[in-house]
C-alpha positions in Angstrom: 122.8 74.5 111.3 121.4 77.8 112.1 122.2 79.2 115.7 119.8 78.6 118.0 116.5 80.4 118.1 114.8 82.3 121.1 111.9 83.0 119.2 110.0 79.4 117.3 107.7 80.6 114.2 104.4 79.4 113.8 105.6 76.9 111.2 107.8 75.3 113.8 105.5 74.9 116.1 103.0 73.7 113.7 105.4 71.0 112.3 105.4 69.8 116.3 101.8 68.9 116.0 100.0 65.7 115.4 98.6 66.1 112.4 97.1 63.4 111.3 93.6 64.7 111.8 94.5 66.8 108.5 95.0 63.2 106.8 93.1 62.9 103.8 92.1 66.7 103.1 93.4 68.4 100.1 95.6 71.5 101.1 96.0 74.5 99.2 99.5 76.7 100.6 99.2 80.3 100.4 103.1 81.5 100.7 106.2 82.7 99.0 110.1 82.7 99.6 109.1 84.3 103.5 107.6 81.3 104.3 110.7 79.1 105.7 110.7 77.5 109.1 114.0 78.6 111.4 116.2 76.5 109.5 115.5 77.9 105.7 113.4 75.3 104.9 110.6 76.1 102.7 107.6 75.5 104.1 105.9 74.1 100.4 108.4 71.9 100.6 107.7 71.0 104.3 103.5 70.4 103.7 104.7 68.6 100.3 106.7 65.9 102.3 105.4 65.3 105.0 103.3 61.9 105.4 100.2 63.1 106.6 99.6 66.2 104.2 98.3 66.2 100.9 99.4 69.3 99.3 97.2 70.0 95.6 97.8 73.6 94.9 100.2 76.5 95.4 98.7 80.8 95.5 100.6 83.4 94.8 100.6 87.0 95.9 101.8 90.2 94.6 105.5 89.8 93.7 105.0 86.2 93.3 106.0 83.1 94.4 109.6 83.5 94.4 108.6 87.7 95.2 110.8 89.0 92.5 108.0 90.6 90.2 108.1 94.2 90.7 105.3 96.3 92.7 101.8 96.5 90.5 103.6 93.8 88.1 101.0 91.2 87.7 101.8 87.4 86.7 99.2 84.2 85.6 98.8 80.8 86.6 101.7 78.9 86.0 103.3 75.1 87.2 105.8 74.7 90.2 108.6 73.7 88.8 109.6 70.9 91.5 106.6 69.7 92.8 104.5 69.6 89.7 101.5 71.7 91.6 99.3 74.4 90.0 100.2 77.8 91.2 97.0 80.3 91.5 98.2 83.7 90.4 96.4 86.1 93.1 97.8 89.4 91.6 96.4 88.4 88.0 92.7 88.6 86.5 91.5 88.8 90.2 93.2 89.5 93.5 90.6 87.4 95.3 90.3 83.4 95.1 87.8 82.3 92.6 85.2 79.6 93.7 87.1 77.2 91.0 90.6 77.8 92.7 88.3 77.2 95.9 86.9 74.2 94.8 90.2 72.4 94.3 90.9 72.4 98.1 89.7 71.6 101.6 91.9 73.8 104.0 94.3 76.9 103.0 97.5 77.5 105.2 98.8 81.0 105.0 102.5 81.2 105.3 104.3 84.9 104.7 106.1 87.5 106.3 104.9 91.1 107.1 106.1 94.1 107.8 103.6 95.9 110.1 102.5 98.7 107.6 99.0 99.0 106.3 99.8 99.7 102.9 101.6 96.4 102.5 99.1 93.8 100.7 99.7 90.6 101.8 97.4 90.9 105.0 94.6 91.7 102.3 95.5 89.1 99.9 95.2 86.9 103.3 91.5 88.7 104.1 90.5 88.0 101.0 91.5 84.3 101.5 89.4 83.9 104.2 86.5 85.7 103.0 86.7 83.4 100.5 87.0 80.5 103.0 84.2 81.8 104.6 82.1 81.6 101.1 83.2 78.2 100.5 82.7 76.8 103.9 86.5 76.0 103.8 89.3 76.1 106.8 92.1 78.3 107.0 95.2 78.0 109.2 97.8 81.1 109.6 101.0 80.6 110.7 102.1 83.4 112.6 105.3 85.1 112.4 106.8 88.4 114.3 105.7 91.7 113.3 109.8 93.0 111.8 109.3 96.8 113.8 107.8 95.2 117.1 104.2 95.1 118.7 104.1 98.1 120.6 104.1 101.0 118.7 101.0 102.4 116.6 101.0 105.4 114.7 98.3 106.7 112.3 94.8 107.5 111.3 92.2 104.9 110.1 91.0 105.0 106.3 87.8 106.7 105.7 84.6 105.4 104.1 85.2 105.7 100.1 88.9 105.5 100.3 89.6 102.4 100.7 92.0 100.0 98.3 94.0 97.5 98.3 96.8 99.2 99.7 94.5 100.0 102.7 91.3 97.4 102.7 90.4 97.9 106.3 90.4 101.0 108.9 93.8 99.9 110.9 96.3 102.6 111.0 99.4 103.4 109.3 101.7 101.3 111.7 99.7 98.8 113.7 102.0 97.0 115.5 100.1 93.8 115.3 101.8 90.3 113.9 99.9 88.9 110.4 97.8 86.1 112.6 97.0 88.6 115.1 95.6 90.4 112.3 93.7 87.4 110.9 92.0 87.1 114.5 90.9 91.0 114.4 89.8 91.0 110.8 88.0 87.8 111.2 86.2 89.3 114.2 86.0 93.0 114.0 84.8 93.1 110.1 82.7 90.4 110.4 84.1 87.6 108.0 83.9 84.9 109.8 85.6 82.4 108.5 86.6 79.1 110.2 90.1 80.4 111.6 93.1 78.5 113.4 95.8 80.7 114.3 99.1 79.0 114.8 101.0 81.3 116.7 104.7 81.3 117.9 107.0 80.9 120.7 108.7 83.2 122.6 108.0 86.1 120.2 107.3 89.6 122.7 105.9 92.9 121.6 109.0 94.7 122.4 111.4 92.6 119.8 112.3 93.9 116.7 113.2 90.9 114.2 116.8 91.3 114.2 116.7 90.2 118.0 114.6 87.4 117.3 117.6 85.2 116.3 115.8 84.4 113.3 117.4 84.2 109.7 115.3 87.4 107.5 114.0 86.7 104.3 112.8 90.0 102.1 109.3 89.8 101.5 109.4 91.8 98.5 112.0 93.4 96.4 112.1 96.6 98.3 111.9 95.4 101.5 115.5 96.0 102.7 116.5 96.3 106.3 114.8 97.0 110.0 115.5 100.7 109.2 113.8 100.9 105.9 110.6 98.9 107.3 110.6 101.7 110.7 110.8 104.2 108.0 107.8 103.0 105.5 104.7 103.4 107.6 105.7 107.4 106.4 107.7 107.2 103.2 105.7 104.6 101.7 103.2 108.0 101.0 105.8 109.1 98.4 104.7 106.8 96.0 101.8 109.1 96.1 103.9 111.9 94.6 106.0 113.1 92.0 109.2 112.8 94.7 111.4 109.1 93.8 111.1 107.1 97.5 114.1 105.1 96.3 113.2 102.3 94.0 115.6 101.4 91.6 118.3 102.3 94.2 119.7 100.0 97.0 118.0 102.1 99.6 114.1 102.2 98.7 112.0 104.5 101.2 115.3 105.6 103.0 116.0 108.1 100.2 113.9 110.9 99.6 114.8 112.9 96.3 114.2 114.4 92.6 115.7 116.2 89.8 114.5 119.5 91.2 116.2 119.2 94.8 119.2 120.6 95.8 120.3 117.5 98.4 122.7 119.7 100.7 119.7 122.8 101.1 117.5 119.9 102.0 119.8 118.5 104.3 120.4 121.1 106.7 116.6 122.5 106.5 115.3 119.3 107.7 118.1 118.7 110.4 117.5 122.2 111.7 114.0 120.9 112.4 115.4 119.2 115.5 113.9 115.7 115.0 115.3 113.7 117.7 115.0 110.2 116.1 116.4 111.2 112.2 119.0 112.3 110.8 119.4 114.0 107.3 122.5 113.0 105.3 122.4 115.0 101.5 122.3 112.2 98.5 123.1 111.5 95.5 121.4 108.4 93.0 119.8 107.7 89.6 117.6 105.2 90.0 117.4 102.1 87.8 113.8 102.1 87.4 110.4 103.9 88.1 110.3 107.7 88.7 113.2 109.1 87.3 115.2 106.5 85.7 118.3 106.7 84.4 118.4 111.1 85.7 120.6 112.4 88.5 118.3 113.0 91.5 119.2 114.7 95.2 117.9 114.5 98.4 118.3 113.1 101.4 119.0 109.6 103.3 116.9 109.4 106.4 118.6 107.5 108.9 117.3 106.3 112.4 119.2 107.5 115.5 116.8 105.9 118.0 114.7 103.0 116.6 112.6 102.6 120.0 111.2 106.6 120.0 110.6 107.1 116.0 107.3 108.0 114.7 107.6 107.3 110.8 104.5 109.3 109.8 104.8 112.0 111.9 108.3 112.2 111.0 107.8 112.0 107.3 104.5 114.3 106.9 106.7 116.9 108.6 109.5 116.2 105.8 107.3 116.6 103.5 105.6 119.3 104.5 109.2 121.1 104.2 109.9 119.9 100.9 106.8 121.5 99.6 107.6 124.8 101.3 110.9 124.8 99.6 109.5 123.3 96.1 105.9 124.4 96.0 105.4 124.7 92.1 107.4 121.5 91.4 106.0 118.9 93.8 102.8 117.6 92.8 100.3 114.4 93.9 99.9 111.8 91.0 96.8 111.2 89.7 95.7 108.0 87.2 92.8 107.9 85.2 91.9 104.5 86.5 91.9 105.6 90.6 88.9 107.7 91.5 91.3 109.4 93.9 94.9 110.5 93.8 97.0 107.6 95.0 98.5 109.9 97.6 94.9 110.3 99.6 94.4 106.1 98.9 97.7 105.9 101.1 96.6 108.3 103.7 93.6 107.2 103.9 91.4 110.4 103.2 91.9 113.9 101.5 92.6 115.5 104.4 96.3 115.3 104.9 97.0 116.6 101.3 95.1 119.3 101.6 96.8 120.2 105.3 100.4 119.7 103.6 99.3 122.1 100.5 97.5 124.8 102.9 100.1 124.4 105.4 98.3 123.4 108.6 98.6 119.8 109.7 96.9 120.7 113.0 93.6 118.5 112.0 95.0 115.9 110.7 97.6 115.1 113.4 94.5 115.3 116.2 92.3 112.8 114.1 96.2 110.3 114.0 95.9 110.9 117.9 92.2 109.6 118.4 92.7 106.6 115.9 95.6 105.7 117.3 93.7 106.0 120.8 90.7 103.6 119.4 92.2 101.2 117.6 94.7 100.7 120.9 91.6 99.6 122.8 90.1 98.0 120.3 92.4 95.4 119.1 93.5 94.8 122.6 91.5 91.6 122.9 93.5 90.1 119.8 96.6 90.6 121.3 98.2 86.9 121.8 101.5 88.0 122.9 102.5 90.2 125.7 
């Protein structure tokens, strides 16, 4: 048995419902190894048993089902294995449910873990599930679950009209601080989808927790997704996918190490510590990563690591990395660009053009005001969708 719990996820308290008055209706479950009740119980195979549900079909979103595809890896349709039910591939042909995966079910119950950055996709593969519940006329219930780096700190800017993607679908920012069916309420509301939406949400969950004091057993949402200190850290490191610089994959510290071929890890070490950023510090590193950028060459940099989890500010902290790095290696860092993204996948992460082109002029001044008045609107503004205090 686990220990006991101070904090009761939405599936718990959902499975403490009557609920016969879903007798009868077929359920689709959108989920994936995150979605376990308190006692590592999988929560397909919770709906699948129990007497009054009628569980028909399984979706899947990026990283799959059991989330060991890799990022951008896309899967099909396939059968699961123990229960015999069709899984609907959502990071296939389409990333939004078609009207036939639709038509095979009544009600949708979303079942995942996030990690309180807006470049992570699940919360848009859920929008998109309830825009297309909203088409279809169908009902959607979200189990909620705690936001992993705590409710009360926001950090960043909102994404501006023509960049948006799907690693940044709706103007939130950066860090939002808000737990996935908090999220369904406010994009349900404020962008006008208007689905039929129950939120199931937890028990004694508070803004202030991070999820290691929730008593609760963590399940990685996504092959990357490591510790609390690498998911404080990604609301800012997740831009380096956005550059030539490796954030990590193919190590066993994603988005905690910064580094590259060209980078002399002690030189970076002691310029970014004599910045005097109170809640990092720089440790010099050594790794060849396994896969993606780099694999298989020695690379240096540095190890981030969080001195005081409560005071960080990810983006700020890493843009000013960053903006260091280029200083030191201005002809050898450079912003990807693919033929298939009308934008460089650095400004889709930010949000606009404007912080590259403050990082490569060297003034940030702009950008960091517009992170300050975003920060101060969307504060008010999802206020009203806060369910936990």
């Amino acid at each position: 048995m686990m220990r006991s719990q101070q904090v009761q996820l939405g599936v718990d308290v959902f499975f403490e419902q009557d609920l016969s008055s879903l007798k009868g209706k077929r359920i689709g479950l959108l989920t994936n190894q995150t979605g376990v009740n308190a006692e590592l119980v999988s929560t397909i195979r919770l709906v699948h048993d129990h007497p009054d549900l009628h569980l028909v079909a399984l979706f899947a979103p990026e990283h799959g089902l059991l989330t060991n595809a890799r990022e951008g890896e896309k899967f099909t349709d396939a059968v699961h294995c123990s229960t015999g039910l069709p899984v609907f591939s959502l990071y296939g042909k389409s990333k939004k449910p078609t009207d036939a995966m639709m038509d095979a079910v009544d009600i949708v119950i979303f079942d995942m873990q996030d990690i309180g950055a807006r470049y992570y996709t699940y919360m848009y593969t859920m929008a998109y599930m309830m825009q297309a519940c909203a088409r279809k006329g169908k009902r959607m219930i979200v189990l909620d679950r705690p936001n992993p780096i705590g409710g009360e700190a926001v950090e960043g800017n909102f994404i501006e009209e023509g960049f948006t993607s799907f690693v940044g679908l709706y103007p939130i920012p950066n860090r939002h601080g808000m737990t996935i069916g908090e999220l369904a309420t406010y994009f349900n509301e404020v962008f006008g989808i208007h689905c039929q939406l129950d939120v199931i949400h937890m028990k004694g969950w508070n803004r202030n927790l991070y999820f290691h004091e929730t008593g609760l057993p963590w399940v990685p949402p996504s092959p990357n997704t490591t510790t609390v200190q690498m998911m404080l850290l990604y609301p800012g490191t997740c831009l380096m996918e956005g550059t030539n610089l490796s954030e990590g994959r193919g190590t066993t510290q994603p988005f905690e190490v910064i580094g590259a071929p060209f980078i002399d890890g002690e030189k970076l070490q002691d310029r970014v510590n004599s910045l005097g950023i109170e809640t990092i510090r720089a440790r010099a590193t050594a790794f060849t990563p396994t896969y993606q950028k780099y694999a298989g060459e020695h690379c240096e940099g540095i190890q981030l690591h969080v001195t005081e989890p409560r005071r960080i500010q990810p983006l700020h902290t890493f843009v000013t990395v960053l903006a260091e790095i280029i200083d030191m290696y201005p002809k050898q860092v450079e912003f990807l660009t693919y033929g298939s993204l009308k934008h460089p996948m650095f400004d889709l992460l930010a949000g606009n053009a404007e912080l590259r082109h403050g990082l490569l002029r060297g003034s940030l001044g702009d950008y960091q005001a517009k992170c300050q008045s975003d920060t101060a609107v969307f504060m008010d503004k999802r206020e009203k969708y806060l369910c936990y205090r």
